[in-house]
N, CA, C and O of each residue as an XYZ file, in Angstrom:
848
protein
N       0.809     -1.215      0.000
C       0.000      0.000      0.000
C       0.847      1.271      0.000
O       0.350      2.308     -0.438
N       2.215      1.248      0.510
C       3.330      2.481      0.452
C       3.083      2.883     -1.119
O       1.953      3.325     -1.326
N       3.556      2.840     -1.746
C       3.327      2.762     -2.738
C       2.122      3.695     -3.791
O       2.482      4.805     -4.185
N       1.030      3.283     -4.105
C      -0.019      3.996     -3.996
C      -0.561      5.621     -3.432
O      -1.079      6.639     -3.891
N      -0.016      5.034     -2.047
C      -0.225      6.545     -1.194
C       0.605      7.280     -1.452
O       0.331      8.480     -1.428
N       1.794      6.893     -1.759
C       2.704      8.054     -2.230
C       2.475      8.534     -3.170
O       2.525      9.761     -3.241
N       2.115      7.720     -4.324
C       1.287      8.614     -5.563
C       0.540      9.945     -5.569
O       0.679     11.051     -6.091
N      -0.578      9.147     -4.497
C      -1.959      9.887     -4.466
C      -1.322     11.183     -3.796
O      -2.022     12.169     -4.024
N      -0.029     11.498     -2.923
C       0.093     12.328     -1.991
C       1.038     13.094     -3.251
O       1.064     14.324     -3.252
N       1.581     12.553     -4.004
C       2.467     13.281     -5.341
C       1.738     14.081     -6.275
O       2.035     15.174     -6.757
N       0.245     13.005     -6.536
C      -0.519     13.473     -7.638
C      -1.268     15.355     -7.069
O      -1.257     16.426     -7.676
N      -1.667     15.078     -6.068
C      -2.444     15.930     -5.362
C      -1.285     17.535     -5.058
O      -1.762     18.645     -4.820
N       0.274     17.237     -5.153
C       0.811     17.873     -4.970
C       0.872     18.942     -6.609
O       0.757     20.146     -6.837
N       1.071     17.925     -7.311
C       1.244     18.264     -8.759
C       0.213     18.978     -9.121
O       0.353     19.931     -9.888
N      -1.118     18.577     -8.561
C      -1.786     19.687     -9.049
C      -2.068     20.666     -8.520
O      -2.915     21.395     -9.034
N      -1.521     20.969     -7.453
C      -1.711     22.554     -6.519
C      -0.599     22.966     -7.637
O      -0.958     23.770     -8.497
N       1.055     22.335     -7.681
C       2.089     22.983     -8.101
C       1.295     23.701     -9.284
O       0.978     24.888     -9.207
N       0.890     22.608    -10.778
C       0.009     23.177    -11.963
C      -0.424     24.666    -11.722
O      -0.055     25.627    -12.397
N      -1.328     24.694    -10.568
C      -2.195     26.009    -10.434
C      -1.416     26.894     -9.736
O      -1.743     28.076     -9.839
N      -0.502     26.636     -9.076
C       0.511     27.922     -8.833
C       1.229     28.302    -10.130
O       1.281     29.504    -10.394
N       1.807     27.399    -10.997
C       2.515     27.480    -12.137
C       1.963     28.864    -13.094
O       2.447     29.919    -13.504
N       0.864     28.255    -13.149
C       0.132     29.512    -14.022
C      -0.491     30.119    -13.596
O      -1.362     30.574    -14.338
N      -0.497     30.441    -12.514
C      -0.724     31.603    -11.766
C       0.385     32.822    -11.600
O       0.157     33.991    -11.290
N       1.592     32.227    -11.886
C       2.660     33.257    -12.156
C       3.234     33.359    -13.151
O       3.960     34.321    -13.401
N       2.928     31.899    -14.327
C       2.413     32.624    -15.896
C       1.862     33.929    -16.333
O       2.235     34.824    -17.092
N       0.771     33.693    -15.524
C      -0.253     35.009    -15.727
C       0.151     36.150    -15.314
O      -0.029     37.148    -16.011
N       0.801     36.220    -14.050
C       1.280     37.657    -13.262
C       2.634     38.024    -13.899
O       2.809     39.226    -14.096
N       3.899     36.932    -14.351
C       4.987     37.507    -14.672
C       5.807     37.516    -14.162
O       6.785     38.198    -14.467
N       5.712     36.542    -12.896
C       6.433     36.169    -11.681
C       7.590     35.032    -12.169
O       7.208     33.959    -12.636
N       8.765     35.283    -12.054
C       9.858     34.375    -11.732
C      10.101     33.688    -10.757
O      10.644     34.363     -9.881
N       9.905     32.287    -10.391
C       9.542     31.645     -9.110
C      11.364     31.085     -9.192
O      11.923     31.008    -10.286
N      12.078     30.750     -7.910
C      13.322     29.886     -8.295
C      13.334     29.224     -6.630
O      13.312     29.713     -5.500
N      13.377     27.991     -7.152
C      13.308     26.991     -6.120
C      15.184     26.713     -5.452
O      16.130     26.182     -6.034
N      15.145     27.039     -4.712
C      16.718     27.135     -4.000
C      16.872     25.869     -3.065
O      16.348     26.001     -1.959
N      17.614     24.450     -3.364
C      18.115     23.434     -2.759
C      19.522     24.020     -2.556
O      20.196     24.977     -2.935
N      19.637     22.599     -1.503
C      20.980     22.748     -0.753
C      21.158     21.561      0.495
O      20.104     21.364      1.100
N      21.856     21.077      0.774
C      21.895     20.549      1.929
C      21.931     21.468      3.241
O      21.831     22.688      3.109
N      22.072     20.897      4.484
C      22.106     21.812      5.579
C      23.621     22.894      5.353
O      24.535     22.509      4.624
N      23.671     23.964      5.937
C      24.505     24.832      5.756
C      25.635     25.243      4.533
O      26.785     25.650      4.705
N      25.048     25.043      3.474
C      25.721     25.164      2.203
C      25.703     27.040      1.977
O      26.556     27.553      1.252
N      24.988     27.619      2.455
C      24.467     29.328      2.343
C      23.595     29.329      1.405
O      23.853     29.707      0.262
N      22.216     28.810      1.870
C      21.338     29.166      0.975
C      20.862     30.910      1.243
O      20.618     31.850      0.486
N      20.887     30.754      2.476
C      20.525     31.948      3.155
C      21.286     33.429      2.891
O      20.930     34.531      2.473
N      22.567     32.807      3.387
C      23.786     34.038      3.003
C      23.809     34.132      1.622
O      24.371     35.130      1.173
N      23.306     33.286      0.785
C      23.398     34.266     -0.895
C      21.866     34.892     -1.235
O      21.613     35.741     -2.090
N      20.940     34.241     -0.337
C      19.767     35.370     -0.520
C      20.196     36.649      0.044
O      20.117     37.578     -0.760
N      20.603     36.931      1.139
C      20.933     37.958      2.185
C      22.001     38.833      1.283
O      22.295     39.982      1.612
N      22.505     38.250      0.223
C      23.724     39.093     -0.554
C      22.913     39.369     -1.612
O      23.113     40.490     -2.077
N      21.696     38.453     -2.385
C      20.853     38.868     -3.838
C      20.092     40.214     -3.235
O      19.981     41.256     -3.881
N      19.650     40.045     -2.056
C      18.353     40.924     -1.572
C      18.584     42.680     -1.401
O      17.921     43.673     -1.701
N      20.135     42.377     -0.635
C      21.049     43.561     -0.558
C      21.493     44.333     -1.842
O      21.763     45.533     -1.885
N      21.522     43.485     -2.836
C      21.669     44.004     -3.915
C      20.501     44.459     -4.673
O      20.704     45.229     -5.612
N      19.148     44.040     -4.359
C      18.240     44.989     -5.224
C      17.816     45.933     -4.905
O      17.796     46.242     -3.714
N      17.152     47.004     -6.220
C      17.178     48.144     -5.469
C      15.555     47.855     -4.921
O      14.908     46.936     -5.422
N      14.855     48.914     -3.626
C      13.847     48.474     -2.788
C      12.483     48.470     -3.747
O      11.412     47.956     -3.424
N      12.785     49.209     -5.091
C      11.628     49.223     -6.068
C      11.156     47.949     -6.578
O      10.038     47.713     -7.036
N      12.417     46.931     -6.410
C      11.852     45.759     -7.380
C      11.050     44.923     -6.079
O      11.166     44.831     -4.857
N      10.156     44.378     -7.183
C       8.715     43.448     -6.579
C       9.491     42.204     -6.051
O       9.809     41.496     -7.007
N       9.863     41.745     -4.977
C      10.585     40.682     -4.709
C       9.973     40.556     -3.277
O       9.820     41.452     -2.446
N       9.405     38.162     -3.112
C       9.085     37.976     -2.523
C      10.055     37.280     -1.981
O      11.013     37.359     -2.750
N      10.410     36.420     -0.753
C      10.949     35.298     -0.439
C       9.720     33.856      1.033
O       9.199     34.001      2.139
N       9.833     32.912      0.209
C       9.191     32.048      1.508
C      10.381     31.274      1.757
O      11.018     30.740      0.849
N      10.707     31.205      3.046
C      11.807     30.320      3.776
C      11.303     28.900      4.178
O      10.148     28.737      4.572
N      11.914     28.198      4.103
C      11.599     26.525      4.800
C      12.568     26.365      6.042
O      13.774     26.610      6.007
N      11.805     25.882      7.233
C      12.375     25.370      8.206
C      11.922     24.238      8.970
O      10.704     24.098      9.085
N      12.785     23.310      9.576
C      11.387     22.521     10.327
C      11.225     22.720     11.149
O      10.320     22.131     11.739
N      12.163     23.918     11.921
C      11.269     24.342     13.581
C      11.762     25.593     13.221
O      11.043     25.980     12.300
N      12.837     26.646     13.532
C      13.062     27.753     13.693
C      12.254     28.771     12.451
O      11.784     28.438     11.363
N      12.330     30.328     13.225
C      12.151     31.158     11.833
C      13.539     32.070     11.918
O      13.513     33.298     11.849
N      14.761     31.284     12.078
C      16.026     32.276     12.291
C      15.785     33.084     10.665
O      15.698     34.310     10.597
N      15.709     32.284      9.559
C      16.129     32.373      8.185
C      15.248     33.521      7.948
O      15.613     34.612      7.509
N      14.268     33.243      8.218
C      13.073     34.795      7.906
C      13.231     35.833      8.481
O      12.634     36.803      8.013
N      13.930     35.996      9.479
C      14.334     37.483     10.662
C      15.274     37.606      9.859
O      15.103     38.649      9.228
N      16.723     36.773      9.365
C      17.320     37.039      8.663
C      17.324     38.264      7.428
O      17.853     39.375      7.391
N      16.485     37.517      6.461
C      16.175     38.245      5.545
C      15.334     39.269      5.680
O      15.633     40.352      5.177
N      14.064     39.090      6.427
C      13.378     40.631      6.389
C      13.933     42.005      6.680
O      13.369     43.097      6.604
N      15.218     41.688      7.044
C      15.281     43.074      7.140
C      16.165     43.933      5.796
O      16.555     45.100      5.850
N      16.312     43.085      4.760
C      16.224     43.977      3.788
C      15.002     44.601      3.299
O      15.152     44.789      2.092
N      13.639     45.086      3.765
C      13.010     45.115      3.775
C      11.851     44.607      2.718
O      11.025     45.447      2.361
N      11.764     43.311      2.223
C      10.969     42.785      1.356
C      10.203     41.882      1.853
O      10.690     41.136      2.702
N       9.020     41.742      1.516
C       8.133     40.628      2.148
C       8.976     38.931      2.225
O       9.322     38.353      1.195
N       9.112     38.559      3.113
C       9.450     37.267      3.577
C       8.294     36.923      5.012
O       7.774     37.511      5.960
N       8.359     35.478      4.334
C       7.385     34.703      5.108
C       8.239     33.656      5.659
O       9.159     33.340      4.905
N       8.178     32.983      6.861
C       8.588     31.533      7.310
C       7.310     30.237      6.841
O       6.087     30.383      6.868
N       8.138     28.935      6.412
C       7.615     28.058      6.392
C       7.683     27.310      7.509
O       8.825     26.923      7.262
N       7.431     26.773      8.535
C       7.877     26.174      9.607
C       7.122     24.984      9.427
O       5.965     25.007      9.848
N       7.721     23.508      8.657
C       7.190     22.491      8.222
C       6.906     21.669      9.751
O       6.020     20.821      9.852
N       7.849     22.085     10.965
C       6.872     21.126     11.891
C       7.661     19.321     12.081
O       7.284     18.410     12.818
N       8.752     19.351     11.164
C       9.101     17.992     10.844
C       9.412     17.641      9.241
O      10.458     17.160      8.805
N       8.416     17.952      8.605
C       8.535     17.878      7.222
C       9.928     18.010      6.942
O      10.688     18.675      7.647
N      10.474     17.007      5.308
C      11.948     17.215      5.796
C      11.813     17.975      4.238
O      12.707     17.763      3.419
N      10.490     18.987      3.832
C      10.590     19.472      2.689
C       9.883     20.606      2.366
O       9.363     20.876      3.449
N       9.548     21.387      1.641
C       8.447     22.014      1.330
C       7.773     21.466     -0.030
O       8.292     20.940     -1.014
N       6.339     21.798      0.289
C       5.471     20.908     -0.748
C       4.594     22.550     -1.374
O       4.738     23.693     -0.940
N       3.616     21.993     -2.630
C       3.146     23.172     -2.911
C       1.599     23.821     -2.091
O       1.272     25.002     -2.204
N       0.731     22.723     -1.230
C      -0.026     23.762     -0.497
C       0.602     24.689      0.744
O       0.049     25.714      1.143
N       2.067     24.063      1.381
C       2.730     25.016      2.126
C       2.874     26.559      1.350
O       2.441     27.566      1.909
N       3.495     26.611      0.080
C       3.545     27.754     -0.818
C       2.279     28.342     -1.202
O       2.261     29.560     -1.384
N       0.916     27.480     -1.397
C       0.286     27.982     -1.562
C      -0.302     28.959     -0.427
O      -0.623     30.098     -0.767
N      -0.458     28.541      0.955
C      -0.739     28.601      1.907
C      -0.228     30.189      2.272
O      -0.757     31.265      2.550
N       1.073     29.661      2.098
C       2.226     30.844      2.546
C       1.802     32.009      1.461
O       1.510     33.068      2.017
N       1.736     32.021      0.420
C       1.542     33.273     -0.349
C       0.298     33.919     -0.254
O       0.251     34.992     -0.855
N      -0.764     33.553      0.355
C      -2.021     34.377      0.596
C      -1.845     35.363      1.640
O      -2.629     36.308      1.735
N      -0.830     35.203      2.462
C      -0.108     36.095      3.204
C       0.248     37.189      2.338
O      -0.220     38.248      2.755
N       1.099     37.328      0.981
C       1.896     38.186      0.649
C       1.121     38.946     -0.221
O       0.425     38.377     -1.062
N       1.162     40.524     -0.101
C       1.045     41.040     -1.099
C       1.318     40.668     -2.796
O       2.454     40.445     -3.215
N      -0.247     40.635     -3.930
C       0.700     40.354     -5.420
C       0.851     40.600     -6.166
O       0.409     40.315     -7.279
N       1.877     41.532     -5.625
C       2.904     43.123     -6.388
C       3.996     42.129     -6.693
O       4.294     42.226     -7.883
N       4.572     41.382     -6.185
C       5.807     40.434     -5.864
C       6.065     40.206     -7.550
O       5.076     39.685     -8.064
N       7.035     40.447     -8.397
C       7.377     39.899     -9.632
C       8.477     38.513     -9.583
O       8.324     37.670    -10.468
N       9.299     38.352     -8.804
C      10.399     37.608     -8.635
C      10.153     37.090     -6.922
O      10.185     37.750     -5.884
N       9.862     35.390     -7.212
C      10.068     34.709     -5.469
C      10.745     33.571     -5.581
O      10.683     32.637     -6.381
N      11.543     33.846     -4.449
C      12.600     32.939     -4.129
C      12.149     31.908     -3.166
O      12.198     32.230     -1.979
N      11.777     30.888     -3.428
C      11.444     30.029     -2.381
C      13.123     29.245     -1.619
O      13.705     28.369     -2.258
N      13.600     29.674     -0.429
C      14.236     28.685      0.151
C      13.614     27.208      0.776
O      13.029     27.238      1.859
N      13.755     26.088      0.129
C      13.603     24.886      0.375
C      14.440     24.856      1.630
O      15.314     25.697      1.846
N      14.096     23.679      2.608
C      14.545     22.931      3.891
C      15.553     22.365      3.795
O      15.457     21.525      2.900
N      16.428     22.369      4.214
C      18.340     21.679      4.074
C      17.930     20.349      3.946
O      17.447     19.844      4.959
N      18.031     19.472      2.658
C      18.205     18.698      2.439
C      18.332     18.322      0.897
O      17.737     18.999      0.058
N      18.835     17.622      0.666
C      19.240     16.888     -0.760
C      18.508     15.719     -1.553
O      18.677     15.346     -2.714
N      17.392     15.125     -0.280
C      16.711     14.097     -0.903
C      15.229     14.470     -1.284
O      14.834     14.703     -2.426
N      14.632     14.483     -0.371
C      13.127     15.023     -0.849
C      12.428     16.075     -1.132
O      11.219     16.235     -1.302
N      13.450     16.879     -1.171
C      12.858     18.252     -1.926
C      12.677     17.898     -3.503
O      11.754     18.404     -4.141
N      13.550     17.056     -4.062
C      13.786     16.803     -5.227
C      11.964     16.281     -5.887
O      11.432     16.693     -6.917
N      11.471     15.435     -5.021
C      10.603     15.306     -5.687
C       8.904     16.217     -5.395
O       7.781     15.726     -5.515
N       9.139     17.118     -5.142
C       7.873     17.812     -4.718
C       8.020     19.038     -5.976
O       9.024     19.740     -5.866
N       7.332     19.264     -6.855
C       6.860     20.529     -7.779
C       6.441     21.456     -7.106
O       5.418     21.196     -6.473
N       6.992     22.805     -6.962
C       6.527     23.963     -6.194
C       5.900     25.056     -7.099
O       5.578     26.214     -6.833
N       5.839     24.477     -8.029
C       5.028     25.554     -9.303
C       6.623     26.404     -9.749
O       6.226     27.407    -10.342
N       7.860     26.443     -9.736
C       8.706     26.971     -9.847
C       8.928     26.965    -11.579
O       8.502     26.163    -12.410
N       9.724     28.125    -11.743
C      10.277     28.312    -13.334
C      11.897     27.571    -13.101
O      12.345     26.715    -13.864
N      12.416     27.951    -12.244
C      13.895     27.313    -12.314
C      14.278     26.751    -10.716
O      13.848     27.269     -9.685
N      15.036     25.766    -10.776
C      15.592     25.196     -9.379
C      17.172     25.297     -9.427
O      17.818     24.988    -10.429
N      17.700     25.731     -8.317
C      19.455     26.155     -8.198
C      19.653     25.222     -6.960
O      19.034     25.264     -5.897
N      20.409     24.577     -7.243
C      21.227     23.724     -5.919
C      22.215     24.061     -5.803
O      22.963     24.099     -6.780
N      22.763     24.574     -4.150
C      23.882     24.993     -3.796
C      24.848     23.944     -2.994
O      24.481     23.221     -2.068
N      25.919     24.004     -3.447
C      26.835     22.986     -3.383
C      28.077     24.032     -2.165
O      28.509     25.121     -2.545
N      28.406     23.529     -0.976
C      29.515     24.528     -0.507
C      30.950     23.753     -0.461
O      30.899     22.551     -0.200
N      32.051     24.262     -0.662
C      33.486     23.445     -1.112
C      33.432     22.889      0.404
O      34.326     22.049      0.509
N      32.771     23.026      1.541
C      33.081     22.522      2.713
C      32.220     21.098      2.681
O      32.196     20.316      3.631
N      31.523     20.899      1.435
C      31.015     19.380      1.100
C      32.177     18.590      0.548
O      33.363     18.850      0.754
N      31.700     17.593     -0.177
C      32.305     16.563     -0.762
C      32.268     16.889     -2.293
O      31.119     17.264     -2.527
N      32.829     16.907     -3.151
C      32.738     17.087     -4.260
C      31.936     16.385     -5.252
O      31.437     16.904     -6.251
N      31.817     14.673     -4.759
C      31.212     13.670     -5.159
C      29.492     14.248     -4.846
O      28.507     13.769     -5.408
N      29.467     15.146     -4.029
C      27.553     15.316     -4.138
C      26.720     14.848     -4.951
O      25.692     14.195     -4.778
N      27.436     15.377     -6.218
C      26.231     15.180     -7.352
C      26.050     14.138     -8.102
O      25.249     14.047     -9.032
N      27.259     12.816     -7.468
C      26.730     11.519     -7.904
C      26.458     10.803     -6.953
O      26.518      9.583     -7.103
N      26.022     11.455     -5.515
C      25.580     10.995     -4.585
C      23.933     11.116     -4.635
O      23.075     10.266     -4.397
N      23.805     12.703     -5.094
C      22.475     12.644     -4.833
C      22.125     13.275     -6.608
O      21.934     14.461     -6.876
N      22.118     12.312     -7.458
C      21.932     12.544     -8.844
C      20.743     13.816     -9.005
O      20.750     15.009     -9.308
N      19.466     12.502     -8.498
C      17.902     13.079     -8.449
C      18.164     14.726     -8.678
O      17.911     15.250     -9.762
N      18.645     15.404     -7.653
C      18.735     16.839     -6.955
C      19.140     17.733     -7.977
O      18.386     18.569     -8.474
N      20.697     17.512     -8.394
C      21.627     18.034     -9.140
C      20.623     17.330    -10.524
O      19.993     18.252    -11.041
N      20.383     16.199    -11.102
C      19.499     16.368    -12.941
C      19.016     16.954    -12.739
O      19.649     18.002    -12.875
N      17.577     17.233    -12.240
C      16.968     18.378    -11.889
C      16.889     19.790    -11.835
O      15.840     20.423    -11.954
N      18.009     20.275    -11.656
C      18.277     21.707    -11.078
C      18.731     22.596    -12.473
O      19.456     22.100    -13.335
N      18.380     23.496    -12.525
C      18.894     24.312    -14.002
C      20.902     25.133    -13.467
O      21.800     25.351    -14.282
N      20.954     25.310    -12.358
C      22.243     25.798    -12.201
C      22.765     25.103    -10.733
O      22.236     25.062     -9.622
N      23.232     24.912    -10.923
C      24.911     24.542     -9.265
C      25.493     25.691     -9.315
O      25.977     26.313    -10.261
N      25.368     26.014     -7.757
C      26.079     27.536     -7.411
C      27.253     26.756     -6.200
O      27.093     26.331     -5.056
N      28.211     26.822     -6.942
C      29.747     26.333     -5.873
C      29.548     27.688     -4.787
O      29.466     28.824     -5.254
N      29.502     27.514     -3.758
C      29.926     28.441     -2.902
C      30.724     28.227     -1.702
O      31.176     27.111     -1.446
N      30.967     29.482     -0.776
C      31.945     29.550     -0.309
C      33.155     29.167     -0.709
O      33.802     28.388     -0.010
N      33.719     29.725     -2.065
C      34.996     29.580     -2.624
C      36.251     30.196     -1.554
O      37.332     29.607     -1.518
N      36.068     31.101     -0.923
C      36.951     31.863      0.020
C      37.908     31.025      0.906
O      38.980     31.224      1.478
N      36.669     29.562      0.702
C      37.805     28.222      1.588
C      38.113     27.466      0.841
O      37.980     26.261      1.055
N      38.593     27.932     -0.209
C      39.331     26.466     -0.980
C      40.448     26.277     -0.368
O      40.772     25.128     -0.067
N      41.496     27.670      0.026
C      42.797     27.105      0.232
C      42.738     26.050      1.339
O      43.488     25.076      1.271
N      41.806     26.210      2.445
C      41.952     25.520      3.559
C      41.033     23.995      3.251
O      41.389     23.103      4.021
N      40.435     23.769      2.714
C      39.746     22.567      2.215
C      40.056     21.831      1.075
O      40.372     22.298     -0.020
N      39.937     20.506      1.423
C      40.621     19.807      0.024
C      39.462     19.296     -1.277
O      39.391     18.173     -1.777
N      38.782     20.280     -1.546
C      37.808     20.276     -2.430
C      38.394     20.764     -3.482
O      39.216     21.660     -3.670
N      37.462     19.534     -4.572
C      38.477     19.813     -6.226
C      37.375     20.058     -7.278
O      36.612     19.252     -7.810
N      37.551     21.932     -7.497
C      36.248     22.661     -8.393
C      36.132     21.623     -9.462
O      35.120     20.921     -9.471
N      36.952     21.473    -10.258
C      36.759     20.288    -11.487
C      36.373     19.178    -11.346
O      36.003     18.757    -12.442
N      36.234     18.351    -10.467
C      35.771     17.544    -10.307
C      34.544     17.189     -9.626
O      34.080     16.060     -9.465
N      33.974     18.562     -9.159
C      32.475     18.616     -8.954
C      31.919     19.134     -9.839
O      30.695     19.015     -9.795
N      32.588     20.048    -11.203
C      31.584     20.489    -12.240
C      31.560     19.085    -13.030
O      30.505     18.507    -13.288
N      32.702     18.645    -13.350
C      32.742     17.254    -14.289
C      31.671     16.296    -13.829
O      31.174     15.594    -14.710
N      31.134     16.119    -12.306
C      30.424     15.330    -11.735
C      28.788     15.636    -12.281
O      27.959     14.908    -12.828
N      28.762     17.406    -11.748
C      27.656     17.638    -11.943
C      27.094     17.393    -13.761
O      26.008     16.891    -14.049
N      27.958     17.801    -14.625
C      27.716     17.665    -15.418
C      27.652     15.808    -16.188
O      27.261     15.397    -17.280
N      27.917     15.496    -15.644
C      27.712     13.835    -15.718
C      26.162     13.344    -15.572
O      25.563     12.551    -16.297
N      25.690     14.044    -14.428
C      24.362     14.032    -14.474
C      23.305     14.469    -15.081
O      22.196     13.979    -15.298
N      23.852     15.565    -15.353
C      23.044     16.878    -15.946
C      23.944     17.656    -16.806
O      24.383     18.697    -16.317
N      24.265     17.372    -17.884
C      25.120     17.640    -19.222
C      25.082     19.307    -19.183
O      26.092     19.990    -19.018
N      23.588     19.897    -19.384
C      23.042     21.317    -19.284
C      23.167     21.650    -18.278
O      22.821     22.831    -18.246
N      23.540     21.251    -17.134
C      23.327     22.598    -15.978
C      24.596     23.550    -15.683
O      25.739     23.231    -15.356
N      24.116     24.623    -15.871
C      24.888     25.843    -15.449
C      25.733     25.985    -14.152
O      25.346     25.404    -13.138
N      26.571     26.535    -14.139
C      27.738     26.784    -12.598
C      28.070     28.144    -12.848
O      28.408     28.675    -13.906
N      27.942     28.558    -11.874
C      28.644     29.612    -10.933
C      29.084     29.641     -9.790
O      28.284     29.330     -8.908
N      30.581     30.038     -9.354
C      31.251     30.104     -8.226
C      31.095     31.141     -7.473
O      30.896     32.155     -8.143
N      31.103     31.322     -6.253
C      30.316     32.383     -5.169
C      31.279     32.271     -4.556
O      32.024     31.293     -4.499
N      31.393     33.625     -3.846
C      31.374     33.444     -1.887
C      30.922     34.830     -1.375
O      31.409     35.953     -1.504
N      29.930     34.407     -0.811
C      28.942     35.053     -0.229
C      29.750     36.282      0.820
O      29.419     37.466      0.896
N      30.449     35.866      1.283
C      31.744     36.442      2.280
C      32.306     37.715      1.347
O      32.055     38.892      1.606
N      33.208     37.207      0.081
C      34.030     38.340     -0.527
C      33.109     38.845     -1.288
O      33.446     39.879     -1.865
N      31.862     38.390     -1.519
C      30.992     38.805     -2.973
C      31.627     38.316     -4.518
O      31.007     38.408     -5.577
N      33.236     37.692     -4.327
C      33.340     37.036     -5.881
C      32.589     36.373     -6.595
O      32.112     35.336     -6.135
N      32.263     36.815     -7.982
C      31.451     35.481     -8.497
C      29.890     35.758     -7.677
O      29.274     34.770     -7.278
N      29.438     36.857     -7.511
C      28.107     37.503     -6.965
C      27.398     38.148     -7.818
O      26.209     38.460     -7.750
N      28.667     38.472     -9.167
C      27.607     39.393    -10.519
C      27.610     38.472    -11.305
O      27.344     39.075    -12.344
N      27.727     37.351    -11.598
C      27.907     36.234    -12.216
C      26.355     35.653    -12.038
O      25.565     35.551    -12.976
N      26.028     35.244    -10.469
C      25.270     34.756    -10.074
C      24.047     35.924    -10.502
O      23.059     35.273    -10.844
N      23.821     37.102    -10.583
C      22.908     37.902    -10.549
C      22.401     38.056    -12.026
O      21.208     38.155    -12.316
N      23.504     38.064    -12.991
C      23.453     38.215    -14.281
C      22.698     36.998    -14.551
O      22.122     37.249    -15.610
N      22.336     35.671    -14.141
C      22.011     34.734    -14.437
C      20.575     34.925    -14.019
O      19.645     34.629    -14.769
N      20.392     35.469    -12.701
C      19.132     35.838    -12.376
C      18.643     36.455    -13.235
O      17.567     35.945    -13.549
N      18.958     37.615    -13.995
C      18.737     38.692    -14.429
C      18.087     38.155    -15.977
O      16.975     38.392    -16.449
N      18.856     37.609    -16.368
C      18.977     36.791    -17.542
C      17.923     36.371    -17.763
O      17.621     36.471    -18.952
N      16.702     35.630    -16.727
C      15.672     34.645    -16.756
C      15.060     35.500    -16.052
O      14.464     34.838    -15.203
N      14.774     36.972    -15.839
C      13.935     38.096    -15.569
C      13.192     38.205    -16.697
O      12.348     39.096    -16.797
């Protein structure tokens, strides 16, 4: 019976995602679904995108957590609407959480960043109505990630290497996590970050910008 129910709990997801989908068809909204494992800086490169826009642009963010709302105090105070997800346990965000969460927000919002819940496995399979998904990879991982957790990385339209600032001190090898990622996912895009110096921060924005 596992089996089945997981369907029915997939199918039911897929179609909230559907009706969020074109719901920001219609408005003009750029949705980008942000994976990562635990402490990769999903946060610290929102906290560096957010700082960088100017306060005119329409920009939402919903955070995922399964207990705290550190990530949402975080960010609100660049002053843009951010909401907490507080899944409670959930080791993901699904799309009536988003749906849920955005009746909260003003919808002026042109561009939302959903931060997904630190993890690498089951975010992968939940549709959040999103236009693009970015998985962040930090050199303080393993390089092998992305043939660890394939699902995550095929999936994702860009891998953002970050925290480059510690390569010297870590024995992480850039080439051999793009060669990886791209093993999986032939097309997906890279950019190198660090959230810290801002290198490799107009790189990352231009890409945003790009799919504006």
């Amino acid at each position: 019976m596992r089996i089945p129910l997981e369907r029915k709990v997939l199918n039911e997801n897929d179609r909230i995602a559907a009706g969020l989908r074109e719901r920001f068809r219609e408005r003009g909204v750029f949705c980008l679904n942000l994976i990562s494992s635990p402490g990769s800086g999903k946060t610290s490169l929102l906290e560096r995108t957010l700082e960088g826009f100017d306060k005119s642009r329409r920009v939402a963010v919903l955070t995922g957590d399964i207990q705290t709302d550190n990530d949402a105090r975080r960010l609100a105070r660049f002053g843009f609407p951010v909401r907490q997800i507080t899944t409670g346990g959930a080791c993901h965000l699904d799309a009536r959480m988003v749906e849920r969460a955005l009746a909260d927000i003003p919808d002026e919002y042109r561009i939302l960043f959903l931060e997904n819940v630190g993890n690498l496995v089951c975010p992968t399979s939940y549709d959040l109505g999103e236009d693009a998904r970015a998985v962040v990879l930090s050199v303080t991982e393993g390089e092998d990630k992305p043939l660890k957790y394939p699902a995550t990385f095929h999936h994702a339209d860009l891998m953002v290497l970050n925290k480059i600032d510690l390569l010297p001190y870590v024995p992480f090898q850039m080439e051999l996590a793009r060669e990886y990622a791209r093993r999986v996912q032939p097309d997906i895009e890279i950019v190198d970050v660090s959230c810290t110096t801002g290198e490799g921060l107009d790189r990352w924005r231009a890409w945003l910008e790009a799919r504006l």
